[in-house]
C-alpha positions as semicolon CSV with decimal commas, in nm:
position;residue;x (nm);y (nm);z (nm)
1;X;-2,147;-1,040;3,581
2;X;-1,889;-1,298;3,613
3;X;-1,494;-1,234;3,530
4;X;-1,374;-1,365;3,274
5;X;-0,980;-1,445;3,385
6;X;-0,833;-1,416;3,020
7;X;-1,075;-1,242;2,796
8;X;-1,000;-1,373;2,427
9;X;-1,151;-1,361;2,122
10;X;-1,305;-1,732;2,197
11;X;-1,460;-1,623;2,532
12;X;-1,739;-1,529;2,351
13;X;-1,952;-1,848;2,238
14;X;-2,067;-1,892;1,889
15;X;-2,411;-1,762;1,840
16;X;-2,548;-2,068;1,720
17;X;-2,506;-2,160;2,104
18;X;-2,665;-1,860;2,252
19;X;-2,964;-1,848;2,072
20;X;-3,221;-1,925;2,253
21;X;-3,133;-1,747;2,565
22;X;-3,047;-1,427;2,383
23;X;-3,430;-1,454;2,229
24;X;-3,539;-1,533;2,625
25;X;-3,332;-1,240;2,746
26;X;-3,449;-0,987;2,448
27;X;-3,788;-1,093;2,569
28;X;-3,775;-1,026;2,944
29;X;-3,848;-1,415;2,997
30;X;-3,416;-1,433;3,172
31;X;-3,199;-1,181;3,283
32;X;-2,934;-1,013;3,119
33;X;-2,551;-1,012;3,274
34;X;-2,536;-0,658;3,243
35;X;-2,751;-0,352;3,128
36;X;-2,578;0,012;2,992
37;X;-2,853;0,231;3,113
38;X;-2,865;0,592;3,071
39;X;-2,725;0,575;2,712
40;X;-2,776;0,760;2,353
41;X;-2,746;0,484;2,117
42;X;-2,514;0,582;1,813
43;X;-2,703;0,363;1,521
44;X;-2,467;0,295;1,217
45;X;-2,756;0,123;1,067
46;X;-2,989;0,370;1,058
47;X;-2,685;0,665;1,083
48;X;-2,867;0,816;1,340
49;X;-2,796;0,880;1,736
50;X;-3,142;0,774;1,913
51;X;-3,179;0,934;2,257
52;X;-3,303;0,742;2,608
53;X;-3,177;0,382;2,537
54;X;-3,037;0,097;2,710
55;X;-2,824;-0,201;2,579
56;X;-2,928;-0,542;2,755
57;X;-2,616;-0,776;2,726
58;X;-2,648;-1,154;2,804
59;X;-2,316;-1,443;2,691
60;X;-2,083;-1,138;2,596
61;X;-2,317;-1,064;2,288
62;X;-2,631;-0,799;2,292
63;X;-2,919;-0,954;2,343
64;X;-3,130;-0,630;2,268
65;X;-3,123;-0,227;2,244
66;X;-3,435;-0,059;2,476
67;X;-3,583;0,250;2,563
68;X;-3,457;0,340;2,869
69;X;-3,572;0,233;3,182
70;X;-3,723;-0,085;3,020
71;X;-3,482;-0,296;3,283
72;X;-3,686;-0,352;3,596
73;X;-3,419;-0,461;3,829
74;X;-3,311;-0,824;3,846
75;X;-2,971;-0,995;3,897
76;X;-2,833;-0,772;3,620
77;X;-2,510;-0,555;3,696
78;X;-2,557;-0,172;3,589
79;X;-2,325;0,043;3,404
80;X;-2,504;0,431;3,424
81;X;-2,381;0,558;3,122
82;X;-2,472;0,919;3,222
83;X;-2,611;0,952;2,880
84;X;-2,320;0,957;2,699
85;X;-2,344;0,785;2,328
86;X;-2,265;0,417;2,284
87;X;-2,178;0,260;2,006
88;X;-2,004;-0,056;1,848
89;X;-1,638;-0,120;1,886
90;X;-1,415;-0,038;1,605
91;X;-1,275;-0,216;1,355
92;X;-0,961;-0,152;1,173
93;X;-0,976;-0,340;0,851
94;X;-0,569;-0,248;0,758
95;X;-0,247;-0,278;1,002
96;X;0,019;-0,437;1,065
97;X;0,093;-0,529;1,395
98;X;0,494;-0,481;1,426
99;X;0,473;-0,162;1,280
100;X;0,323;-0,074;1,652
101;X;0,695;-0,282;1,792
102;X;0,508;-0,468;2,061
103;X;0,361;-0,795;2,021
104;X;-0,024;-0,837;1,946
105;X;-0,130;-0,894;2,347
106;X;0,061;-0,578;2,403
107;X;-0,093;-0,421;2,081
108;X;-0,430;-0,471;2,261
109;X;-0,402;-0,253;2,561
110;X;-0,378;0,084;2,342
111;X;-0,630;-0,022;2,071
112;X;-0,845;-0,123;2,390
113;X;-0,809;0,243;2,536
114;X;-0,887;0,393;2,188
115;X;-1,218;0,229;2,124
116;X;-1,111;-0,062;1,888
117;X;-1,199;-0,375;1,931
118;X;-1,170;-0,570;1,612
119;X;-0,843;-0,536;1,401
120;X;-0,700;-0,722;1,017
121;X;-0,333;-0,733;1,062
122;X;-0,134;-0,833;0,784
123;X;0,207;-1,004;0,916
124;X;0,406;-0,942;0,619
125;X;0,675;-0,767;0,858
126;X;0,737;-1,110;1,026
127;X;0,690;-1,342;0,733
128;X;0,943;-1,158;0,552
129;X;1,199;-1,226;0,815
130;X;1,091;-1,581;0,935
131;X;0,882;-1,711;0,660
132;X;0,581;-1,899;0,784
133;X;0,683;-1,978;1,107
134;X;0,707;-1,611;1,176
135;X;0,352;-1,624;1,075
136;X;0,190;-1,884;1,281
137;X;0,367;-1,717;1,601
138;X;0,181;-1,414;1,560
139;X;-0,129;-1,546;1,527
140;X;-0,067;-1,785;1,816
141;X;-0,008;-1,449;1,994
142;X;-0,312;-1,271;1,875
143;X;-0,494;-1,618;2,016
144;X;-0,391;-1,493;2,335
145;X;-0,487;-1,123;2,275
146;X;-0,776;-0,951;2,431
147;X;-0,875;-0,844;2,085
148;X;-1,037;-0,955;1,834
149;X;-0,737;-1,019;1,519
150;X;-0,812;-1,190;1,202
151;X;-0,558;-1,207;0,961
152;X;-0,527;-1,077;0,618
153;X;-0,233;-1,357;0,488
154;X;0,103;-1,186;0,413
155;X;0,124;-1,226;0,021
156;X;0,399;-1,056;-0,136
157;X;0,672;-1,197;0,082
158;X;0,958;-1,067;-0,058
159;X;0,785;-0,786;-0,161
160;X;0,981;-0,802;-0,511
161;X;1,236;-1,110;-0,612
162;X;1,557;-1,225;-0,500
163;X;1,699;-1,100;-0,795
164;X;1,626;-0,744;-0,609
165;X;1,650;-0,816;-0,260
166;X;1,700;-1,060;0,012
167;X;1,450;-1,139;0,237
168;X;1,411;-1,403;0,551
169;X;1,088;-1,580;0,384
170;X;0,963;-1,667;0,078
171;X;0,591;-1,733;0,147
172;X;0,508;-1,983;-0,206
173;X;0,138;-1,978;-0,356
174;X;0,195;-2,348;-0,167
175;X;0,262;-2,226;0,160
176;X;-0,019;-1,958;0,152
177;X;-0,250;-2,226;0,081
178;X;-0,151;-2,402;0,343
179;X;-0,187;-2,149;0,573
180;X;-0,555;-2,064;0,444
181;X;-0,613;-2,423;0,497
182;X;-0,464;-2,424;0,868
183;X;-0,616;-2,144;1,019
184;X;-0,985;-2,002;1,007
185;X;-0,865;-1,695;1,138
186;X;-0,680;-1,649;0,808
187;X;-0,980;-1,408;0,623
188;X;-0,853;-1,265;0,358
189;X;-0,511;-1,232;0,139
190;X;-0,306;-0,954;0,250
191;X;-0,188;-0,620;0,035
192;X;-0,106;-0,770;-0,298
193;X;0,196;-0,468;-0,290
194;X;0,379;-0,618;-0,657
195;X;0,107;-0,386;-0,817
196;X;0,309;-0,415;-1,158
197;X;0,368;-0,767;-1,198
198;X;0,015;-0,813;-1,101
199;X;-0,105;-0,644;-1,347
200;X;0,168;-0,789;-1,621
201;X;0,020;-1,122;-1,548
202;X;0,320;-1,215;-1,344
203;X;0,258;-1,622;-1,293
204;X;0,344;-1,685;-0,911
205;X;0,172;-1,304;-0,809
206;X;-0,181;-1,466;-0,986
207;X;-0,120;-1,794;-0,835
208;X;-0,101;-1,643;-0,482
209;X;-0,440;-1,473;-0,611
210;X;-0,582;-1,804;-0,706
211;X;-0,483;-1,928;-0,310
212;X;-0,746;-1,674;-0,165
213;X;-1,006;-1,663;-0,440
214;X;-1,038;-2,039;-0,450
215;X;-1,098;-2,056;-0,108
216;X;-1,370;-1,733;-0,098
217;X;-1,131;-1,537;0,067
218;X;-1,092;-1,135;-0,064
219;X;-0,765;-1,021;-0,186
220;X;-0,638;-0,684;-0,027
221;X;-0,423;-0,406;-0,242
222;X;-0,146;-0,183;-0,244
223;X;-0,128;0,013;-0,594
224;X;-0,002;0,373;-0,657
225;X;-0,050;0,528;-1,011
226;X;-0,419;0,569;-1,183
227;X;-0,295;0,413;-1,482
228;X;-0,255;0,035;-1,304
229;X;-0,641;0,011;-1,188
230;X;-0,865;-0,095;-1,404
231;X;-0,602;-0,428;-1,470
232;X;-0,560;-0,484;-1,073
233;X;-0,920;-0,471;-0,982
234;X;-0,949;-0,733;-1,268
235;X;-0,758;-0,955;-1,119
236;X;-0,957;-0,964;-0,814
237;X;-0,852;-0,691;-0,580
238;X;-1,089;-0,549;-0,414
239;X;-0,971;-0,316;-0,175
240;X;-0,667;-0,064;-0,092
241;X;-0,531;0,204;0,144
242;X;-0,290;0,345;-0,089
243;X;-0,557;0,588;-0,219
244;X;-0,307;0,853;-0,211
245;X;-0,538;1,169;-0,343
246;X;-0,900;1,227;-0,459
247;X;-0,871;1,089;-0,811
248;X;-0,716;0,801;-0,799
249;X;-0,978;0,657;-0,527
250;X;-1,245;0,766;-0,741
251;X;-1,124;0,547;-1,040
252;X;-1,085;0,292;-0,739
253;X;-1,474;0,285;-0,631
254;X;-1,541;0,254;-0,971
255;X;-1,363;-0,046;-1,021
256;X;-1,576;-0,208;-0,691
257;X;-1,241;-0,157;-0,540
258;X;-1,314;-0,065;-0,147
259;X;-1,137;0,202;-0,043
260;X;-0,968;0,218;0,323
261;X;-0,928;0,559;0,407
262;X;-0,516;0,553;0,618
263;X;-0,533;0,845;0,852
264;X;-0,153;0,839;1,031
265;X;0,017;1,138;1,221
266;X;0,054;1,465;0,990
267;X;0,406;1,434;1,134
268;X;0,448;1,050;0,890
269;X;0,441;0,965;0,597
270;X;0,102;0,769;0,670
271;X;-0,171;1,070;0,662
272;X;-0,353;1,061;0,317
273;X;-0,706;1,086;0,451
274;X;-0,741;1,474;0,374
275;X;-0,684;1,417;-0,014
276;X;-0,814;1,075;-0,059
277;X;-1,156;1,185;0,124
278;X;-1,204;1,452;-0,157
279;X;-1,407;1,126;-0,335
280;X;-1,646;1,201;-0,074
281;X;-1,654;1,542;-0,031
282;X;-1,591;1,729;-0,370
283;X;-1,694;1,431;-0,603
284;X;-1,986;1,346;-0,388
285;X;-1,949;0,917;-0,373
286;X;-2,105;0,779;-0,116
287;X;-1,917;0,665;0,184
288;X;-2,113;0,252;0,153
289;X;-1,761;0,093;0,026
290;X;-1,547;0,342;0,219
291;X;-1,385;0,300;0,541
292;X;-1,091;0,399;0,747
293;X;-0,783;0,215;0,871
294;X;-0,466;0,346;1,024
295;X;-0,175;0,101;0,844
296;X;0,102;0,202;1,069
297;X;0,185;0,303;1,387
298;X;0,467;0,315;1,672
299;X;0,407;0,240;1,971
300;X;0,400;0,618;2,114
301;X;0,159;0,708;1,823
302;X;-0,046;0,379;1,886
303;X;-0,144;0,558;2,209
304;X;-0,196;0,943;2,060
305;X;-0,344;0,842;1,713
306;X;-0,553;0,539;1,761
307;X;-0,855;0,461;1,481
308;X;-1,063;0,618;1,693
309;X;-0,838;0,978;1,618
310;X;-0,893;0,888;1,243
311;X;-1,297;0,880;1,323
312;X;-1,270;1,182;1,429
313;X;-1,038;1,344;1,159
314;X;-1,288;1,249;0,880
315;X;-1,582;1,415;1,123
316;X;-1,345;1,724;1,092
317;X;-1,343;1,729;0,734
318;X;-1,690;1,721;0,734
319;X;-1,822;1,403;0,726
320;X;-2,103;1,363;0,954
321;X;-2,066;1,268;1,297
322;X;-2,277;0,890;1,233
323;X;-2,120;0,853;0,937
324;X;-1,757;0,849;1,068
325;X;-1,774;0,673;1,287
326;X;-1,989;0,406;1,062
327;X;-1,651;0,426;0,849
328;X;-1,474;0,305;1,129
329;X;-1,696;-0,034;1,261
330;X;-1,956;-0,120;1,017
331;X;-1,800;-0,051;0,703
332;X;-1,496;-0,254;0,769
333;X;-1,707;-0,557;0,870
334;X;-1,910;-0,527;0,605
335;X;-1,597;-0,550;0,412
336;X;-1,513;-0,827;0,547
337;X;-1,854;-1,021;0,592
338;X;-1,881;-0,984;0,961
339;X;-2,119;-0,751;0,992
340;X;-2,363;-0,972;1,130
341;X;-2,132;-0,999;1,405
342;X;-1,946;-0,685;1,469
343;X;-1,966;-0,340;1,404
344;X;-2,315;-0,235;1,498
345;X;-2,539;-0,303;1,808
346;X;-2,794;-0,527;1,680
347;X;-2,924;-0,828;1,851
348;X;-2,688;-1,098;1,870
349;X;-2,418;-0,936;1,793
350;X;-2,063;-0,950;1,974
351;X;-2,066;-0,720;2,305
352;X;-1,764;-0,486;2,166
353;X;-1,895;-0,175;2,290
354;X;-1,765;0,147;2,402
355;X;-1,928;0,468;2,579
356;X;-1,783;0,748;2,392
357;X;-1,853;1,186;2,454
358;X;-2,006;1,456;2,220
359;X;-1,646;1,454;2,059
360;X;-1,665;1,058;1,954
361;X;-1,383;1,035;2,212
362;X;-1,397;0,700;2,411
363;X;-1,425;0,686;2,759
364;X;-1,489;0,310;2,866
365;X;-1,472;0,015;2,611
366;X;-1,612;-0,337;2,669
367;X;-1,472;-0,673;2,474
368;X;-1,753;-0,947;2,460
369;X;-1,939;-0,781;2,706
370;X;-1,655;-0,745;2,964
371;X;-1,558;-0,429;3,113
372;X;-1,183;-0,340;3,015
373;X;-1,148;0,005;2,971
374;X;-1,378;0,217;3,254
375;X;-1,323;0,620;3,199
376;X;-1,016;0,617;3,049
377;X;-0,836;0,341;3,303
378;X;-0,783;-0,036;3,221
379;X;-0,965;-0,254;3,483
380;X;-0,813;-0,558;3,656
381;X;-0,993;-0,774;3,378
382;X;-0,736;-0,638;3,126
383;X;-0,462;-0,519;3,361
384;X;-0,446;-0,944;3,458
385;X;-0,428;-1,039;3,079
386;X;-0,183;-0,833;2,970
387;X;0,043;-0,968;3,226
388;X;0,028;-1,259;3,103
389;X;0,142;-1,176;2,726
390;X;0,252;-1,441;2,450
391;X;0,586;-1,553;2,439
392;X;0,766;-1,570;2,106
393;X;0,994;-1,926;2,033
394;X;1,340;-1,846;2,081
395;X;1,426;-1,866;1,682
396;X;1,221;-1,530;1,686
397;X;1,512;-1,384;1,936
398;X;1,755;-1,492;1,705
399;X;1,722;-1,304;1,331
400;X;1,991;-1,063;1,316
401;X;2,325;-1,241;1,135
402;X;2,516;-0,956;0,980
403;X;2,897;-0,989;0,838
404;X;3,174;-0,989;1,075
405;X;3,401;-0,755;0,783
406;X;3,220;-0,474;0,566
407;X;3,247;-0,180;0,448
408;X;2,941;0,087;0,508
409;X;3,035;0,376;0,322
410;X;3,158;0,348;-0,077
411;X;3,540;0,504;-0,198
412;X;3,537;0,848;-0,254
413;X;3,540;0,924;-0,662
414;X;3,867;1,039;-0,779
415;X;3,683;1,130;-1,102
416;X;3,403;1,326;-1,185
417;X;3,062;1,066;-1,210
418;X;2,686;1,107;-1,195
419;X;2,570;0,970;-0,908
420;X;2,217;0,806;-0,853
421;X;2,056;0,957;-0,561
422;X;1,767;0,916;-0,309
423;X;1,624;1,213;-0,243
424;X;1,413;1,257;0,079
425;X;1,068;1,488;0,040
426;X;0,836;1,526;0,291
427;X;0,575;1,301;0,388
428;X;0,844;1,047;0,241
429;X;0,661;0,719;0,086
430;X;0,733;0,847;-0,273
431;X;1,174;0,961;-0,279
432;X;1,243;1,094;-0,566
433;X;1,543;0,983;-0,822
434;X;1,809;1,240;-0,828
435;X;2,096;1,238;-1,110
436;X;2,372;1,471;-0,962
437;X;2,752;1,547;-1,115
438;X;3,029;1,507;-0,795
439;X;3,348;1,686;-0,892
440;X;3,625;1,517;-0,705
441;X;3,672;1,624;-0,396
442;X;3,948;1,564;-0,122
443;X;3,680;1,399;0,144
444;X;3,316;1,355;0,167
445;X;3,243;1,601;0,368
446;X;3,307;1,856;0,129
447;X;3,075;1,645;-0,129
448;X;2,798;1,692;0,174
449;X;2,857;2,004;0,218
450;X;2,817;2,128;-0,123
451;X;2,546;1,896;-0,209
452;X;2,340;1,819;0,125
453;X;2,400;1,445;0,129
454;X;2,490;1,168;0,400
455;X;2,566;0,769;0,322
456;X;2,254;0,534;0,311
457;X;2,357;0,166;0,335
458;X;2,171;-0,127;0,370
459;X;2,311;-0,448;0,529
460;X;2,155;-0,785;0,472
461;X;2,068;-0,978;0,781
462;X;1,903;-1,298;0,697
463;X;2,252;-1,477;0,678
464;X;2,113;-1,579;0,324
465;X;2,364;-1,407;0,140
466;X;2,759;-1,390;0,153
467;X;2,698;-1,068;0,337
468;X;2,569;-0,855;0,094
469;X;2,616;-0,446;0,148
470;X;2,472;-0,150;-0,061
471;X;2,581;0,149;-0,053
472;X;2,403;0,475;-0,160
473;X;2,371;0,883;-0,092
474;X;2,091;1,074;0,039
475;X;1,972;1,430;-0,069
476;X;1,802;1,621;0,185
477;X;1,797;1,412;0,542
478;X;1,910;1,664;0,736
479;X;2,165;1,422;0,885
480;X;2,489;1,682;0,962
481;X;2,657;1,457;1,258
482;X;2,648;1,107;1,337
483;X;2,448;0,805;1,246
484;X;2,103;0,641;1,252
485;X;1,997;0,270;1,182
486;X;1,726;0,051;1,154
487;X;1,671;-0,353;1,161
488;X;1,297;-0,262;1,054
489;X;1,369;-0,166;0,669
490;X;1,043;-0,276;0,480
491;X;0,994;-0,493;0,423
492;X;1,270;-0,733;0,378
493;X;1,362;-0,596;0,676
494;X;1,741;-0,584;0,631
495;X;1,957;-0,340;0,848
496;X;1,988;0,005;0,685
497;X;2,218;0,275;0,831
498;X;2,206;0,618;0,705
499;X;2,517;0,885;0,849
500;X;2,849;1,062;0,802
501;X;3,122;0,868;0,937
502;X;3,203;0,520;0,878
503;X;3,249;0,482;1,247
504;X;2,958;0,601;1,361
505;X;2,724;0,387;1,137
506;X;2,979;0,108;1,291
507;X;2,851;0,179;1,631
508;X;2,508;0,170;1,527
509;X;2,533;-0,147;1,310
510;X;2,674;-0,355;1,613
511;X;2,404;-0,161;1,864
512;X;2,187;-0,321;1,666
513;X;2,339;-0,638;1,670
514;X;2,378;-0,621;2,064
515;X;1,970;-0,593;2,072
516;X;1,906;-0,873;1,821
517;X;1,747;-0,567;1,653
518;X;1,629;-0,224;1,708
519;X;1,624;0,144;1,603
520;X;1,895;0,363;1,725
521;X;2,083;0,742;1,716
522;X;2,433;0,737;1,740
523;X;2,657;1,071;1,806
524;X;3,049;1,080;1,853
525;X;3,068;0,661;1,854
526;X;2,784;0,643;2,178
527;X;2,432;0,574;2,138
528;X;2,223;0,812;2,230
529;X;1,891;0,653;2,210
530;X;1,775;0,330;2,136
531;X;1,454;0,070;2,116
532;X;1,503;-0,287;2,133
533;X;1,346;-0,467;1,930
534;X;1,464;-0,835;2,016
535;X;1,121;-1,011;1,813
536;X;1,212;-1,068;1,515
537;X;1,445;-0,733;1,498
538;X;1,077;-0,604;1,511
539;X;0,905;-0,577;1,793
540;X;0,972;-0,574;2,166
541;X;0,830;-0,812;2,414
542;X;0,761;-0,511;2,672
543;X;0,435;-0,350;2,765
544;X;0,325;-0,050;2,511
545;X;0,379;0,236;2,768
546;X;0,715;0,113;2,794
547;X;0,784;0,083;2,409
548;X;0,597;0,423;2,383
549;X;0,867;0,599;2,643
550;X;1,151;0,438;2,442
551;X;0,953;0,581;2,137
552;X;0,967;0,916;2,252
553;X;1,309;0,909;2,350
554;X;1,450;0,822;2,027
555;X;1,219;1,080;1,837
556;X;1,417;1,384;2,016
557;X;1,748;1,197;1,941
558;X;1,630;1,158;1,604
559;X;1,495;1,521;1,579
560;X;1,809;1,672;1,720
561;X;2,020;1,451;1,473
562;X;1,870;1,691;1,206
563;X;1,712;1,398;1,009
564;X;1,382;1,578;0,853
565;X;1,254;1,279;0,746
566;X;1,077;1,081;1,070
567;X;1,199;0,748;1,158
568;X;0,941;0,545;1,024
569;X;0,985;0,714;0,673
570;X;1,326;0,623;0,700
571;X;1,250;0,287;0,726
572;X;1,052;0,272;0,397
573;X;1,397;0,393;0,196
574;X;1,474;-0,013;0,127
575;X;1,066;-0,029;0,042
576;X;1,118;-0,156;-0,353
577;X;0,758;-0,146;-0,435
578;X;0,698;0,237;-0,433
579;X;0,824;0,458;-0,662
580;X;1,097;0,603;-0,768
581;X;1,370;0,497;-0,582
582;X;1,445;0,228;-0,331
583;X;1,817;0,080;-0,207
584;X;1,770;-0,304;-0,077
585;X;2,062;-0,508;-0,001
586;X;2,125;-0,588;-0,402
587;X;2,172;-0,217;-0,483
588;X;1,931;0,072;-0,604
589;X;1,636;-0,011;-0,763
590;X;1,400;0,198;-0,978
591;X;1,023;0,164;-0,904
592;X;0,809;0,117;-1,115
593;X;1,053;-0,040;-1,337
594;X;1,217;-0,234;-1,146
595;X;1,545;-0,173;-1,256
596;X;1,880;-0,152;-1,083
597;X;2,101;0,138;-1,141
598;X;2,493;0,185;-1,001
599;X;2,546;0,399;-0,743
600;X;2,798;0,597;-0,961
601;X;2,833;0,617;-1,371
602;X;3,052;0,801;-1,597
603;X;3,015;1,184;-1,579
604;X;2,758;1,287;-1,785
């Protein structure tokens, strides 16, 4: 088989073009490129794992599935799959690509290694710091990806209102449209995440509705509380993977809302697969509008925790063995009206394959019917593409513009007040709303002490503001010494700084500005750890193992710092779409009201 020098999504012809030689090659009348012999076939149309097959692959699509040994001999290169199972690549229908803080050619080398082969990123990360030309520059990257990325279009971008928050872009019902109307790639409208003025019949969150549903594209959701469905599957969402727990994605299947099933580390707050599944398992629905995504994920858990580690967490559970994985390829494409060309092994589909063991674990993966993955080990194929990565305009280098003067910690009360504070819980997307008497005190550290708190501030960094600080408390980080910091705060993606000492968060607030963005532990004014994020103040421009080591490195800084709450919770604090308390750089908000509060109010 020839090599393909930059495997992309477009090396792969249309099948309207390969036809007739797929029907000559499915009927021994021309050869194949390449034939998997020695294979069990793992069927997620017939949910079934049929024994003594080969796959016969011809243009980088299949051109047919036969009983073993059906291949003569011929011109045809051989992959012996030792008869370990084969099936179709996966396909995540939910992530978002800077979440992983490498770029979406660098993104493909660990979803490549972990069996995926397909993935719906939603770019609301970069939209909401550089509006739509954030936008087109990732998908001019995933262009260049040896992946296949569609794009669900960012639509809540800010994810509230000015009036709440500042954010880089401001993506219009005009501008989405646009973008629709721009690029095919563009599939579907990303998590609708303004659950509640969607379903008040907020004007501009129904317009940006109209932008997808006028043009046949799905909308995606993003909805917490039972009591909001029945109004935002009427108004044309049709899918989530904020089914939190077993209930509330039952009343979601019954609204014809699919539900993506987001399996993340135990360790974040991502992992709600074990509850949500209970629709399944205890209720008994059937798993046809149910698939799994993974949402999120760092670099370092990008490696360890791929889709393919969610496949096989549902199998755990209990679901069978077909049937997972089926949740993970053909569900998704079905979702997303592609399953006639991904996400099974039928005849003229895409050659996005992978050779996986007893354990659904894979071993070699192959992209349009080129070898890039072989037992674990990139091959040269992939290893040359990757070198070769997308490279962000220089206005992406250039996001972070914070205030030369401020203040990052508020005056000590000379008075006794009621204070509003975040309080941090374990897994950490919902922080609960804390009202909590401070006597005066003769520093703050006495007022930590007594009440396990540390600042939280949030620093706007659009330059779209006259420098606009908030300043809060946090119950129950952990955080005794120090400070950490952030440029990734969802998802305006200001700078938030949480610590003890005004002049430690200092150090971390101008680390960060040193980086043009990043994520950082600070001890006794020196950094301790730190990963760059230069893109955007989101992502690096560095190879994943690289980002991963940086990864690791800042989790034991991060750990030792005492923060219970994992970094990537902490970034969700500014989050002002989930309830039931959020700090943005306007102040504290109240979710789902969407109210500000003061930091501090008369005693009570």
């Amino acid at each position: 088989m020839s090599s393909i020098a930059k495997p992309t999504r477009f090396s792969v012809e249309p099948l309207h073009r390969l036809t007739r030689r797929l029907a000559d090659v499915a009927s021994g009348r021309a050869e194949p490129d390449l034939v998997i012999a020695g294979a069990r076939i793992l069927s997620t149309y017939s949910d079934r794992i049929l024994t003594d097959r080969e796959v016969w692959v011809a243009g980088g699509r299949i051109a047919a599935v036969k009983p073993a040994g059906s291949y003569r001999g011929g011109s045809a290169a051989i992959y012996d799959a030792h008869g370990g199972i084969v099936g179709p690549g996966l396909v995540d229908p939910h992530i978002h690509i800077e979440s992983s803080m490498v770029t979406a050619c660098a993104y493909a080398e660990a979803a490549l290694l972990n069996g995926t082969t397909t993935i719906f990123c939603d770019s609301h990360e970069i939209g909401n710091v550089m509006d739509v030309a954030g936008i087109e520059a990732m998908m001019e990257d995933a262009r260049e990806a040896p992946l296949s990325i569609f794009h669900t279009l960012a639509s809540t971008v800010p994810a509230t209102s000015p009036e709440l928050e500042t954010a880089g872009g401001d993506l219009t019902p005009e501008k989405i449209a646009a973008l629709f109307d721009k690029w095919p790639e563009a599939v579907a409208l990303g998590e609708k995440m303004d659950f509640v003025p969607v379903t008040m019949g907020d004007e501009r969150s129904h317009a940006i509705i109209a932008a997808a549903l006028s043009r046949g594209r799905p909308v995606s959701g993003h909805v917490y509380g039972r009591e909001f469905v029945a109004a935002y599957a009427a108004a044309g969402v049709t899918d989530t993977h904020e089914a939190v727990d077993r209930d509330i994605a039952d009343d979601l299947l019954e609204a014809g809302v699919w539900i993506f099933l987001r399996g993340g580390p135990p360790t974040t707050p991502w992992h709600s697969l074990p509850e949500a599944i209970k629709t399944m398992t205890e209720l008994g629905a059937s798993p046809r509008r149910i698939a799994v995504c993974t949402d999120d994920r760092d670099a370092e858990d990008l490696l360890a925790f791929g889709l393919d580690w969610v496949v096989r967490q549902a199998y755990k559970i209990g679901v069978p063995r077909t049937t997972a994985w089926a949740m993970g390829s053909i569900s998704p494409a079905t979702r997303y009206a592609m399953d006639g060309e991904i996400g099974g092994l039928g005849g003229g589909r895409r050659a996005d394959l992978v050779l996986l063991d007893d354990d659904l674990v894979p071993q070699s993966t192959w992209y349009g019917g080129e070898l890039m993955v072989d037992r674990r080990s990139i091959t040269p194929a992939l290893e040359a593409t990757l070198e070769t990565r997308y490279r962000y305009p220089d206005a992406a280098y250039a996001t972070i513009h914070l205030p030369k003067a401020l203040k990052l910690t508020p005056e000590l009360p000379t008075a006794p007040v009621t204070a509003n504070v975040i309080r941090t819980e374990l897994p950490g997307i919902v922080l609960k709303h804390v009202r909590l008497t401070l006597e005066p005190a003769n520093d703050w550290q006495t007022l930590f002490d007594r009440h396990d708190l540390a600042f939280v501030t949030v620093v706007e960094r659009h330059g779209k503001s006259d420098g606009n600080v908030a300043r809060g408390l946090l119950q129950n980080f952990g955080l005794k010494h120090g400070a950490v910091a952030s440029s990734v705060g969802h998802d305006s993606h200001n700078v938030i700084v949480a610590g003890t000492n005004e002049a430690d968060m200092r150090v971390a607030l101008d680390a960060i500005e040193a980086e043009r963005g990043g994520i950082c532990v600070v001890r006794d004014g020196a950094v301790t750890a730190m990963v760059p994020l230069p893109v955007a103040g989101l992502m690096s421009d560095k190879r994943v193992h690289l980002v991963a080591g940086e990864v690791q490195a800042l989790k034991v800084e991060w750990e030792k710092a005492g923060c219970t709450l994992p970094y990537m919770g902490f970034n969700l604090i500014p989050l002002s779409v989930i309830p039931e308390i959020r700090i943005t750089d306007k102040g504290m908000v109240l979710v789902p009201e969407m109210t500000q509060v003061p930091l501090f109010e008369a005693a009570e």
